[in-house]
C-alpha angles and dihedrals in degrees: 000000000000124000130208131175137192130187111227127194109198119197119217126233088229129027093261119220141184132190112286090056089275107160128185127189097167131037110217109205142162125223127197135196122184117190127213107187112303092350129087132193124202128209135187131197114173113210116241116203099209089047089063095229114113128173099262089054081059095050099049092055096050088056096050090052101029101120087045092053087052104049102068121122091218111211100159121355087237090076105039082052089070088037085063089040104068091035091057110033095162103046123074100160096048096051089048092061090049091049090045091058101042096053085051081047086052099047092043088052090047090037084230126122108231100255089060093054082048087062082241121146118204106244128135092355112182122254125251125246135232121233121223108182128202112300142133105299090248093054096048086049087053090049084051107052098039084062111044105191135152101243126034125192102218105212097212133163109124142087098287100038083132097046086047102061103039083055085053095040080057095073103038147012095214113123131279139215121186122217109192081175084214089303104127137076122244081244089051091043105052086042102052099032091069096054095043084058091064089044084062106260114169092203147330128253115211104330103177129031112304081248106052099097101148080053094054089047079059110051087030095070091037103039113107083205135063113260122207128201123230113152092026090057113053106133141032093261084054092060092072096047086051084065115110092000096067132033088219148346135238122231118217108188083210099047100043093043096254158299094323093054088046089055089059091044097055085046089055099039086064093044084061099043095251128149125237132238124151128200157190146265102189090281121171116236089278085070104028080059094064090051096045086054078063100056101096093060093052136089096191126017131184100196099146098131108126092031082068097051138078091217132031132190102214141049128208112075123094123209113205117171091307096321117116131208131176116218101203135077102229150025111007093343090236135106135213122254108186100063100087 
């Protein structure tokens, strides 16, 4: 195989902001492509500050194994992805995006779109959410109302979290989701979720610190809502331990290394009863692609990534209120843009 590589900086369409205070205005990502004969796979990884992985770190892996990325006699993606895995034990990210691309590689190769390899068909998939992030009140209703859509994700985790989401229930009755991205307290918690519950929110994504797991016993056996891991739930070894102290997790391709651990977690998840979202990581659509092959194994996914940018590196998804549909034949259905 041959392996190539580009750093990508993605403005947002809105200054993007998390609890903590933590604001993005631009996505840094790196993209991959590696070429077998006539077929080409693309990969994405986004780099996530408080993950310590940045795109450089990426890069400069890439260009200390490069001749060992690209000498692999690739039979099934599943095996080059340990393969990856030992070679690049402390890299995740990196790994996800070459696993990414070779699974497109491997369904180009075999004409056939992921799901289908999966043995998926493409019936009642969920719809995708919206993300709002932290902002003025005013702002986040802007945001709102210049995207109707049937179902918002509600960044939270300040003061006013309350007072936040009955000014937003003012303006629409779609659907909302709540992310407190580990940001409140067991005593905030069992006091707000309660009251979301009455201003219409569907769940509640990682309420309390990745590590408060006595805390999430807690509030599990006492939430009137579902509550879905995210930071507490990276890897495959986090999906048991989620067990009896969330109602589901949530899958992230970057964080987990890619589409071949995700397939074990979703296999897991339902072992243990979970239930199932994936999301994004402001992702283009080379990324968002992977997630929507997914879609008919989830109950909930969060794939808005290039809805929430003002450029995009791919073509092939549609967005229509909250329905997804993917435009090519095989791998993960999408094209690259930036190419020329």
């Amino acid at each position: 195989m041959k392996l190539y590589y580009w750093h990508k900086e993605i403005p947002f369409q809105y200054p993007f902001t998390i609890s903590g205070g933590r604001t993005k205005t631009h996505q840094p990502t790196l993209i991959v492509a590696l070429q077998l004969g006539n077929f080409v796979g693309f990969g994405e990884a986004p780099a996530i500050t408080y993950y310590n992985i940045t795109v450089e770190d990426m890069i400069a892996d890439i260009q200390k194994k490069q001749p060992f990325i690209e000498k692999f006699a690739l039979t099934e993606p599943e095996r080059y992805w340990h393969y990856l895995h030992h070679l690049l034990p402390n890299n995740p990210f990196l790994v996800a995006a070459l696993d990414i691309a070779c699974w497109d590689l491997f369904g180009k190769m075999k004409g056939k779109r992921l799901h289908q390899l999966w043995n998926t068909g493409w019936t009642e998939t969920p719809l995708t959410d919206y993300t709002i992030g932290i902002d003025s009140v005013e702002k986040m209703i802007e945001k709102m109302q210049a995207k109707p859509w049937p179902i918002y994700k509600i960044k939270v985790g300040t003061a006013d979290d309350i007072e936040m989401i009955e000014a937003l229930r003012k303006h629409t009755d779609a659907v909302f989701r709540v992310d407190a991205n580990a940001a409140w307290t067991l005593e905030e918690a069992l006091k707000k979720i309660p009251i979301l519950k009455d201003l219409g929110v569907e769940l509640v994504e990682q309420p309390l610190a990745k590590d408060n797991w006595d805390g999430m016993k807690k509030l599990f056996s006492e939430s009137p809502l579902p509550l879905f891991a995210d930071e507490s739930c990276v890897f495959e070894k986090d999906v048991e331990q989620c067990a009896d102290h969330f109602h589901g997790i949530n899958i992230k391709l970057t964080k987990c290394s890619g589409i071949t651990p995700a397939i074990r977690m979703i296999a897991k998840a339902r072992e243990l009863n979970l239930k199932v979202m994936m999301g994004c990581m402001n992702e283009t659509s080379i990324g968002s692609a992977a997630i929507a092959n997914f879609l008919p194994q989830l109950d909930f996914v969060d794939m808005d990534g290039p809805l929430l940018q003002t450029e995009d590196m791919g073509k092939g998804i549609d967005y229509d209120f909250g329905k997804i549909t993917i435009a090519g034949s095989a791998g993960l259905g999408v094209e690259p843009t930036f190419l020329g």
